[in-house]
Backbone as a chain_set.jsonl record, in Angstrom:
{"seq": "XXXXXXXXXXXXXXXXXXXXXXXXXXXXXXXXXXXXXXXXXXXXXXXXXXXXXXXXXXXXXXXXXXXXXXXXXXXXXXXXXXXXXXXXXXXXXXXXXXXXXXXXXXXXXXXXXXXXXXXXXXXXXXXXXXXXXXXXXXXXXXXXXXXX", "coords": {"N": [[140.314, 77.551, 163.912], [140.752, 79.84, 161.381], [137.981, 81.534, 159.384], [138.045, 81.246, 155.953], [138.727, 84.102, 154.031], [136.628, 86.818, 151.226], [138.385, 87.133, 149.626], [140.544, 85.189, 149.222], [138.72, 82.624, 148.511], [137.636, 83.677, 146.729], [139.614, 83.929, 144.645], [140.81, 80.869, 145.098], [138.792, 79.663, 143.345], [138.488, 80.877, 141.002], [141.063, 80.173, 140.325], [140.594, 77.11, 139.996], [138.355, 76.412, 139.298], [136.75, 74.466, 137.175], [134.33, 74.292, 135.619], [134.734, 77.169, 135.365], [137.08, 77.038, 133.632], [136.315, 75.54, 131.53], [133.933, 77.081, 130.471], [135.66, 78.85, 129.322], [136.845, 77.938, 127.74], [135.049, 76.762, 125.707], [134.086, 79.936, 125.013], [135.914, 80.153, 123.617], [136.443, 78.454, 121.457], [134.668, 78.751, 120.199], [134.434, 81.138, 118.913], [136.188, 80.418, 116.964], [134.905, 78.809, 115.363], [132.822, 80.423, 114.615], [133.909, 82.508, 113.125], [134.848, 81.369, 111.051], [133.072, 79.946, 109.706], [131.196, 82.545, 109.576], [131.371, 83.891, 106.652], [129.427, 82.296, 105.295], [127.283, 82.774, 106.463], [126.01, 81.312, 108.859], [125.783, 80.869, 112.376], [127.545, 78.946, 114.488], [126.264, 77.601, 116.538], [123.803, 77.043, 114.92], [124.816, 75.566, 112.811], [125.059, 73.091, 114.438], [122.442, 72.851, 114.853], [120.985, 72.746, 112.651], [122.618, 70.25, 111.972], [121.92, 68.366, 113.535], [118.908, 68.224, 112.696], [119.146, 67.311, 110.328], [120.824, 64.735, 110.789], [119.165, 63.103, 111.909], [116.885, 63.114, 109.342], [114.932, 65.156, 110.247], [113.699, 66.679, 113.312], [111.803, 66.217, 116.526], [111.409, 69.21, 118.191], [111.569, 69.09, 120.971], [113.093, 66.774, 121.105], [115.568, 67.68, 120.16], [116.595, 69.562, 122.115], [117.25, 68.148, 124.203], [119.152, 66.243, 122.933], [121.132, 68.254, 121.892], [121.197, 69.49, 124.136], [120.34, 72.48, 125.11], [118.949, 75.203, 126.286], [114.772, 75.319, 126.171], [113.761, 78.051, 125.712], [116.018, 79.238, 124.008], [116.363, 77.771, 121.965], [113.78, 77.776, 120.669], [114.26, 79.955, 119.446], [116.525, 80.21, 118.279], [115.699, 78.457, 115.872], [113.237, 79.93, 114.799], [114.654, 81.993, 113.636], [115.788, 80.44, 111.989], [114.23, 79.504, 110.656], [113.217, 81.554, 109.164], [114.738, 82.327, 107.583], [114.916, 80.462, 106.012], [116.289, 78.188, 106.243], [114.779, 76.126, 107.098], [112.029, 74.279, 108.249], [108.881, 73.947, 109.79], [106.033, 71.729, 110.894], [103.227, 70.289, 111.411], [103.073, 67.004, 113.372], [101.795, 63.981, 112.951], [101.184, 60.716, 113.896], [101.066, 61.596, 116.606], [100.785, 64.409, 117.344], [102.336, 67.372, 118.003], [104.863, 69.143, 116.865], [107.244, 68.824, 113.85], [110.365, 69.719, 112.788], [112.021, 69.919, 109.816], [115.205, 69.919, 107.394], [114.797, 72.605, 104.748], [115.546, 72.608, 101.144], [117.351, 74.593, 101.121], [118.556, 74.809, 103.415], [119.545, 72.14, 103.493], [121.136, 72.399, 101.405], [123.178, 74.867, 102.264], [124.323, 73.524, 104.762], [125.47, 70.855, 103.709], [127.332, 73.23, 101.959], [128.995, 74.451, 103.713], [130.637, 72.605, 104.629], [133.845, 72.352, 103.822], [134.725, 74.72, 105.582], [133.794, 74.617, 107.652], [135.752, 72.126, 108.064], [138.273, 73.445, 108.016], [137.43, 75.103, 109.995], [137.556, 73.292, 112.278], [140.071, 72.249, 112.103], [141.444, 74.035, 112.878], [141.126, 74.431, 116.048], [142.005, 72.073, 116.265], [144.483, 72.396, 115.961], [145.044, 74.958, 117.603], [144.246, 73.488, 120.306], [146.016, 71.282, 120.402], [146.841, 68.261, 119.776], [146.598, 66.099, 121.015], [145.019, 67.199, 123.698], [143.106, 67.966, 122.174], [142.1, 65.185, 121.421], [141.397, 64.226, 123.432], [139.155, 65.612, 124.328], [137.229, 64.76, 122.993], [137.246, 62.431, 123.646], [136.103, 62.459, 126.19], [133.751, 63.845, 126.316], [131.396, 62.527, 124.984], [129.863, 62.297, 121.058], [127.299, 63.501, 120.624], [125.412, 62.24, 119.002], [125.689, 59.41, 120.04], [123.994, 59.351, 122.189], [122.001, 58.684, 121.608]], "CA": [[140.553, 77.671, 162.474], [139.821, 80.838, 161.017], [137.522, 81.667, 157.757], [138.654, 82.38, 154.68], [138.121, 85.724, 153.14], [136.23, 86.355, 149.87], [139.226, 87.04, 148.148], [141.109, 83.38, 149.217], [137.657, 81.519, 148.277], [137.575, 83.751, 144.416], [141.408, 83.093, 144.093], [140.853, 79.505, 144.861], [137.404, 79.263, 142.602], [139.112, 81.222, 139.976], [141.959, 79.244, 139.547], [140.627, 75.706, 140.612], [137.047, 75.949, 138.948], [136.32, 73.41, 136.235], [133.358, 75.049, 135.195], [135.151, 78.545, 134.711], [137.988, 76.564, 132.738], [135.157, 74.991, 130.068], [133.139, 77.835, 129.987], [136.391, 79.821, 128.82], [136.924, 76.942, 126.256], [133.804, 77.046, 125.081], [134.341, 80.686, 124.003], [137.383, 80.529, 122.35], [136.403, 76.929, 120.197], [132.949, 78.991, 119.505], [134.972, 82.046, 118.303], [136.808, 79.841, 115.872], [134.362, 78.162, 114.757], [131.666, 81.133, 113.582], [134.688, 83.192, 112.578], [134.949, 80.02, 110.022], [131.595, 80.353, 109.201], [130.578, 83.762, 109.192], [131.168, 84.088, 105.061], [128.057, 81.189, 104.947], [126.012, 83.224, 107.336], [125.507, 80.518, 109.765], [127.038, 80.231, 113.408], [128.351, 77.301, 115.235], [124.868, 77.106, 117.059], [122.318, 77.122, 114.069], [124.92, 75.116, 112.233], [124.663, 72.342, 115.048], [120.886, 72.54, 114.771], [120.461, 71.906, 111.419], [123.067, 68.948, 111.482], [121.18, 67.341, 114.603], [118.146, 68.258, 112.35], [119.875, 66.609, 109.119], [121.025, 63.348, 110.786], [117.091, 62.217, 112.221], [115.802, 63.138, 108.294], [113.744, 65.874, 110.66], [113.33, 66.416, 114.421], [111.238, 67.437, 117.089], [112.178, 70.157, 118.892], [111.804, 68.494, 122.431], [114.434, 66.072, 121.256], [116.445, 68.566, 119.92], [116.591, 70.35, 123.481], [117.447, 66.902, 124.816], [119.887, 65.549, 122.143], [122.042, 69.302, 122.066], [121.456, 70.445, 125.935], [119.906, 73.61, 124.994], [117.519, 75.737, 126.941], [113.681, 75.715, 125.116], [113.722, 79.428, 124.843], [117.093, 79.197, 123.591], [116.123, 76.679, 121.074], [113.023, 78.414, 120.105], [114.193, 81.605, 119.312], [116.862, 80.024, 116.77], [114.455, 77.547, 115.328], [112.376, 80.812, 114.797], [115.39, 83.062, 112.97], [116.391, 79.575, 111.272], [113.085, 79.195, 109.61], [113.054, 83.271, 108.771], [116.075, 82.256, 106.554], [114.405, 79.242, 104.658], [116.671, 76.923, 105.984], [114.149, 74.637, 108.065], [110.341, 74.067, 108.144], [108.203, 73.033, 110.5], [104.953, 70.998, 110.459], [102.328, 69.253, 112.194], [103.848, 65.762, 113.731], [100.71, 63.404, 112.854], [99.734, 61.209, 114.373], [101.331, 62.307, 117.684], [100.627, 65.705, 117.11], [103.284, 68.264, 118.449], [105.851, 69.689, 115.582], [108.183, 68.34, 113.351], [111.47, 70.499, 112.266], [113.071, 69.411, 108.215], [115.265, 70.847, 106.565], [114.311, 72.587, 103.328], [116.953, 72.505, 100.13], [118.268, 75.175, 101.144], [118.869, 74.381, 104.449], [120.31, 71.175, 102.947], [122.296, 72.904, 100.448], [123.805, 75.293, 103.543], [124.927, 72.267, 105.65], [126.553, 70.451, 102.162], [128.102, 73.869, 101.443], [129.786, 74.672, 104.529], [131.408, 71.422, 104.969], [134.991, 73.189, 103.803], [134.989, 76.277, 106.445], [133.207, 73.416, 108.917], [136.565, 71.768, 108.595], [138.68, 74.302, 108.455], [137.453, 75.619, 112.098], [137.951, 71.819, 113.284], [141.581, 71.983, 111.995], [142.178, 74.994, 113.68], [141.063, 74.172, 117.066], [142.491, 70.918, 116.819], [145.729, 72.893, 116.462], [144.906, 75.44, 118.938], [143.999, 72.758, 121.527], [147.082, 70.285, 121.118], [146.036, 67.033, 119.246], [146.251, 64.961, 122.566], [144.01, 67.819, 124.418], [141.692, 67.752, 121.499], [141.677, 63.348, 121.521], [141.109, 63.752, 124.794], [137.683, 66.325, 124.688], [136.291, 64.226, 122.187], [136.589, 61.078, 124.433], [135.343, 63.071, 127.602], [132.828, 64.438, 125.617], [131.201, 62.021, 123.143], [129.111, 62.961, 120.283], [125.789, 63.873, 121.265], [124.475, 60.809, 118.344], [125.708, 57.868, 120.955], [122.852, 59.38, 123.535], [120.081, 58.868, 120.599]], "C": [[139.815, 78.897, 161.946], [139.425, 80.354, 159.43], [137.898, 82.105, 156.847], [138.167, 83.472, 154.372], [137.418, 85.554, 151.595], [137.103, 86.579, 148.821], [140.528, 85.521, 147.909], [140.302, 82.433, 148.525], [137.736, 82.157, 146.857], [139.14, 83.81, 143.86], [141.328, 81.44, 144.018], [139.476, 78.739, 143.584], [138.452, 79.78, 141.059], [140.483, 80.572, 139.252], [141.764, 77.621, 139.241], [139.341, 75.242, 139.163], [137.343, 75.505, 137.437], [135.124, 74.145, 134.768], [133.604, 76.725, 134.471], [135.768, 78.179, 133.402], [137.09, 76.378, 130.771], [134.061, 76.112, 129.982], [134.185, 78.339, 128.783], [136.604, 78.76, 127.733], [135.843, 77.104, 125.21], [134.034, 78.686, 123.968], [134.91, 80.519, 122.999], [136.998, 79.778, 121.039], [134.881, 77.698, 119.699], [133.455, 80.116, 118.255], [135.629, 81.392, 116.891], [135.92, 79.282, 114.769], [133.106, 79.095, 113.552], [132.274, 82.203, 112.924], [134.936, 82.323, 110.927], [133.9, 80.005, 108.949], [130.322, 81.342, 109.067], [130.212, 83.809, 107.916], [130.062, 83.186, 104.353], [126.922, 81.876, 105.718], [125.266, 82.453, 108.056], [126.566, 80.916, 111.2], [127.061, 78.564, 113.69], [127.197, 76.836, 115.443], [123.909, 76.69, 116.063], [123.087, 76.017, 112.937], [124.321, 73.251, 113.079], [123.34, 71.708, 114.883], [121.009, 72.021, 113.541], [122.01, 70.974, 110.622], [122.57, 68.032, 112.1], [119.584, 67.334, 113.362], [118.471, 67.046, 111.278], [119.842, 65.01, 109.137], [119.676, 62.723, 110.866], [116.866, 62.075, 110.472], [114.782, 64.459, 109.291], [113.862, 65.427, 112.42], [112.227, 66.658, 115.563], [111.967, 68.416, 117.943], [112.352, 69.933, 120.268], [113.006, 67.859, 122.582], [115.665, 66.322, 120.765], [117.285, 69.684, 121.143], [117.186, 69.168, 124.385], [119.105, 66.537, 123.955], [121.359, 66.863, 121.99], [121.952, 70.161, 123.601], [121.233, 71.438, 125.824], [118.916, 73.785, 125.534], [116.308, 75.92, 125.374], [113.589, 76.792, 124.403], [114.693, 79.725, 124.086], [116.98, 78.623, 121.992], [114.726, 77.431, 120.458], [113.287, 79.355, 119.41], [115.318, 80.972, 118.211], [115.736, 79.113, 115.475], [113.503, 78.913, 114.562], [113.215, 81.576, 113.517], [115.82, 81.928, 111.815], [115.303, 79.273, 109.892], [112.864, 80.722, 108.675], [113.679, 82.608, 107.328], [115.624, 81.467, 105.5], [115.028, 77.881, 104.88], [115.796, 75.801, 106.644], [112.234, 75.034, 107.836], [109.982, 73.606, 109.234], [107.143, 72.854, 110.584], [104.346, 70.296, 111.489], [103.336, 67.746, 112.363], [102.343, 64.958, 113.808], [101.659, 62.029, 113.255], [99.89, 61.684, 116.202], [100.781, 63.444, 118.361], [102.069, 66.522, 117.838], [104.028, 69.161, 116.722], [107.142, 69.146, 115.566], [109.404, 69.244, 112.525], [112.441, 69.531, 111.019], [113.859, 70.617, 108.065], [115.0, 71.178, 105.131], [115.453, 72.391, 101.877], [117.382, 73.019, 100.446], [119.316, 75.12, 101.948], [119.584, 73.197, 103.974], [121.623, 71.591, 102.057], [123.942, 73.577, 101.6], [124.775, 74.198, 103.662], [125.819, 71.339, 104.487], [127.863, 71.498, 101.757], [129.077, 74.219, 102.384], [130.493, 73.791, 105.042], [133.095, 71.742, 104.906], [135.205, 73.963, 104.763], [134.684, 75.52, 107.658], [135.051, 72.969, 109.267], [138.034, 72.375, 108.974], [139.195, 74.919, 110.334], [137.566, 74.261, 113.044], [139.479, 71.86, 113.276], [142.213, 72.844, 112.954], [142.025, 74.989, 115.273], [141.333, 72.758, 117.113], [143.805, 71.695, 116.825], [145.704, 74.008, 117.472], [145.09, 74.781, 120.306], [145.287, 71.605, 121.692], [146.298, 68.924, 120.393], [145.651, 65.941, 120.206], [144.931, 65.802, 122.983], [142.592, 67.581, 123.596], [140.702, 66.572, 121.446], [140.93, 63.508, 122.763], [139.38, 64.322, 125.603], [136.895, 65.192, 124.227], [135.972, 62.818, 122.929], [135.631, 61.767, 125.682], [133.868, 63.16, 127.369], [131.954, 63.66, 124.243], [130.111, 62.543, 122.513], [127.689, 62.338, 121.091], [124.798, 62.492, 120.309], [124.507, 59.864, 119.22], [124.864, 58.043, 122.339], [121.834, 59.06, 122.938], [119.648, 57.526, 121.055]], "O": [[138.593, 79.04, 162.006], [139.913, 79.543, 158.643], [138.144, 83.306, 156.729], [136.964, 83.676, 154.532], [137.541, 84.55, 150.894], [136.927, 86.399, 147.616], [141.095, 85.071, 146.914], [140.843, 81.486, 147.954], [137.878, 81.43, 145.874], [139.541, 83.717, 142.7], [141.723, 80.816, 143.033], [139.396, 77.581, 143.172], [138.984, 78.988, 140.281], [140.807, 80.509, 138.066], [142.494, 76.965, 138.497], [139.352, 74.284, 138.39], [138.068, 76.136, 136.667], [135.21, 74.338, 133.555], [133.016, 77.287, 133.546], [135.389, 78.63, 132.321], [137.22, 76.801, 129.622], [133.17, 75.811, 129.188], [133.859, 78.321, 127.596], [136.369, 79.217, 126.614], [135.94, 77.541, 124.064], [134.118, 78.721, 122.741], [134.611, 80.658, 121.813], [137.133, 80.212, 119.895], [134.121, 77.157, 118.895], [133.09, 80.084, 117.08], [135.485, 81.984, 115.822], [136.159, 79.297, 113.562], [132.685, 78.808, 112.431], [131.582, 82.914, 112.196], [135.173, 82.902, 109.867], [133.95, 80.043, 107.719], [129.153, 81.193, 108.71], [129.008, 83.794, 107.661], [129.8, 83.258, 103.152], [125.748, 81.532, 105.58], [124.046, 82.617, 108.098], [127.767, 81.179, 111.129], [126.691, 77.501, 113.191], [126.813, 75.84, 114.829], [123.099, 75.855, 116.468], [122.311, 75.498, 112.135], [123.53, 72.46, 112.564], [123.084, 70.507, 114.795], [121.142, 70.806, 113.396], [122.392, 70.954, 109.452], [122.574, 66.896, 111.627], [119.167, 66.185, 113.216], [118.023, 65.916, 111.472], [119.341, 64.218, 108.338], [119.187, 61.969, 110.025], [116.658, 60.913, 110.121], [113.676, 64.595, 108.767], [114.046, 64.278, 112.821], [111.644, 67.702, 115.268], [113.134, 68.244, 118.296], [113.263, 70.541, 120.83], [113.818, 67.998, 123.497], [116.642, 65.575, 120.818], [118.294, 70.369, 120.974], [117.634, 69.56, 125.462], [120.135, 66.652, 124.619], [122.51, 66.425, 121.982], [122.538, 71.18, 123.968], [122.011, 72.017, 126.582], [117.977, 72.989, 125.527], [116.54, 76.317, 124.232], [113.431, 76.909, 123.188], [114.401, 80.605, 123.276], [117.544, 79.144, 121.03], [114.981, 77.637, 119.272], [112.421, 79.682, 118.598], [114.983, 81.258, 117.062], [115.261, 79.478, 114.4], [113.056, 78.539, 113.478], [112.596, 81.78, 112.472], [116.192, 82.384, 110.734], [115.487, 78.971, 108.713], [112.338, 80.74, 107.562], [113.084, 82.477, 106.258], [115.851, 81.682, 104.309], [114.756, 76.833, 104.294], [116.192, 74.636, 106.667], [111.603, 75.959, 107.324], [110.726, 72.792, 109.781], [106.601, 73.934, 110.349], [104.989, 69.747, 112.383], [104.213, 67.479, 111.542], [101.651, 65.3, 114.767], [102.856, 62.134, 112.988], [98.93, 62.036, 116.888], [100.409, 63.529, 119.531], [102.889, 65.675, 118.195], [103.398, 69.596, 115.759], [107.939, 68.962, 116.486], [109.098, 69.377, 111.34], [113.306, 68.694, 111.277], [113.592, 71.784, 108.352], [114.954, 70.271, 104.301], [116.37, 71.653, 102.239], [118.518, 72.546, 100.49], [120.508, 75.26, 101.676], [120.762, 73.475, 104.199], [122.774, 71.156, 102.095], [125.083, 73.132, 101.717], [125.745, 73.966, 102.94], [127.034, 71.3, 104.686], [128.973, 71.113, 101.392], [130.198, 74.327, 101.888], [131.106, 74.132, 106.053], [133.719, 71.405, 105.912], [136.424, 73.919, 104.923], [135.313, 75.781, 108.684], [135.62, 73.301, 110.306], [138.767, 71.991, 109.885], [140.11, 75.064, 111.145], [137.644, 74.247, 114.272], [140.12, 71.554, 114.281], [143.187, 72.588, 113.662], [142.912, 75.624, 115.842], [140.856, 72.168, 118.083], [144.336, 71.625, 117.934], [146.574, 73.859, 118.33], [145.786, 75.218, 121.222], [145.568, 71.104, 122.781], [145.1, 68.75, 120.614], [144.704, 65.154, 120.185], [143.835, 65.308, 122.721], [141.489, 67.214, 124.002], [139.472, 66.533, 121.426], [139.892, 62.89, 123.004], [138.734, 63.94, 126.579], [136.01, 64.69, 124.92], [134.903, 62.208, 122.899], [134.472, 61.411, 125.895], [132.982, 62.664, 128.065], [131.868, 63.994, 123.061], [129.331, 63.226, 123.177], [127.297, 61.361, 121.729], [123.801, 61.927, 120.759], [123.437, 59.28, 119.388], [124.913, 57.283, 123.306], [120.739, 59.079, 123.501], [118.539, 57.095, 120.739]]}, "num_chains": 1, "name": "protein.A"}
């Protein structure tokens, strides 16, 4: 039996892979989504955060890295540009100690105001994706609250 070549094994990866498929999803449904929400000056990512932030009342940032699957430095470094902005705070976590991430009004206001352009970029990648394909992420995929 001979070996495949490396262009049989990245023809068969390239068409087969799973992982390529949902990365390339990923773009596209990200593109839609901060194209949506550019005119609020949030993206997709920082909106995420401060709705995972929102639902707790306040989080920490460990279980924010846990609860959205984001790398720390990843998660730091918005957390960092998020607080620049005004929309979030963060504070001593007594009596634990570590740090606690709120959001501030404004940050509240934000997340209230973009609720329109929010659904918007849902409508449109539910019609992009096919309303079955879309039923069908959201079961695959359930919301990140039913891991809390």
């Amino acid at each position: 039996m001979r070996k495949p070549d490396a262009q049989e094994v990245g023809t068969l990866i390239a068409s087969e892979c799973l992982s390529v498929r949902v990365r390339r999803l990923g773009r596209v449904i990200t593109r839609i989504y901060d194209a949506a929400l550019t005119p609020h000056g949030v993206s997709a990512a920082q909106l995420n955060l401060l709705a995972a932030i929102a639902v707790g009342d306040g989080a920490r940032p460990g279980d924010l890295t846990r609860l959205l699957e984001v790398e720390k430095s990843t998660l730091s470094r918005d957390l960092k540009r998020m607080e620049q902005l005004g929309w979030i705070r963060s504070e001593a976590a007594l009596p634990r100690g570590g740090r606690i991430v709120t959001l501030t009004p404004a940050g509240s206001r934000l997340l209230t105001d973009v609720r329109p352009a929010w659904e918007k970029a849902q409508a449109r990648a539910r019609a992009e994706l096919g309303e079955k394909p879309f039923a069908q992420l959201r079961a695959a995929l359930p919301s990140p609250l039913k891991a809390r």
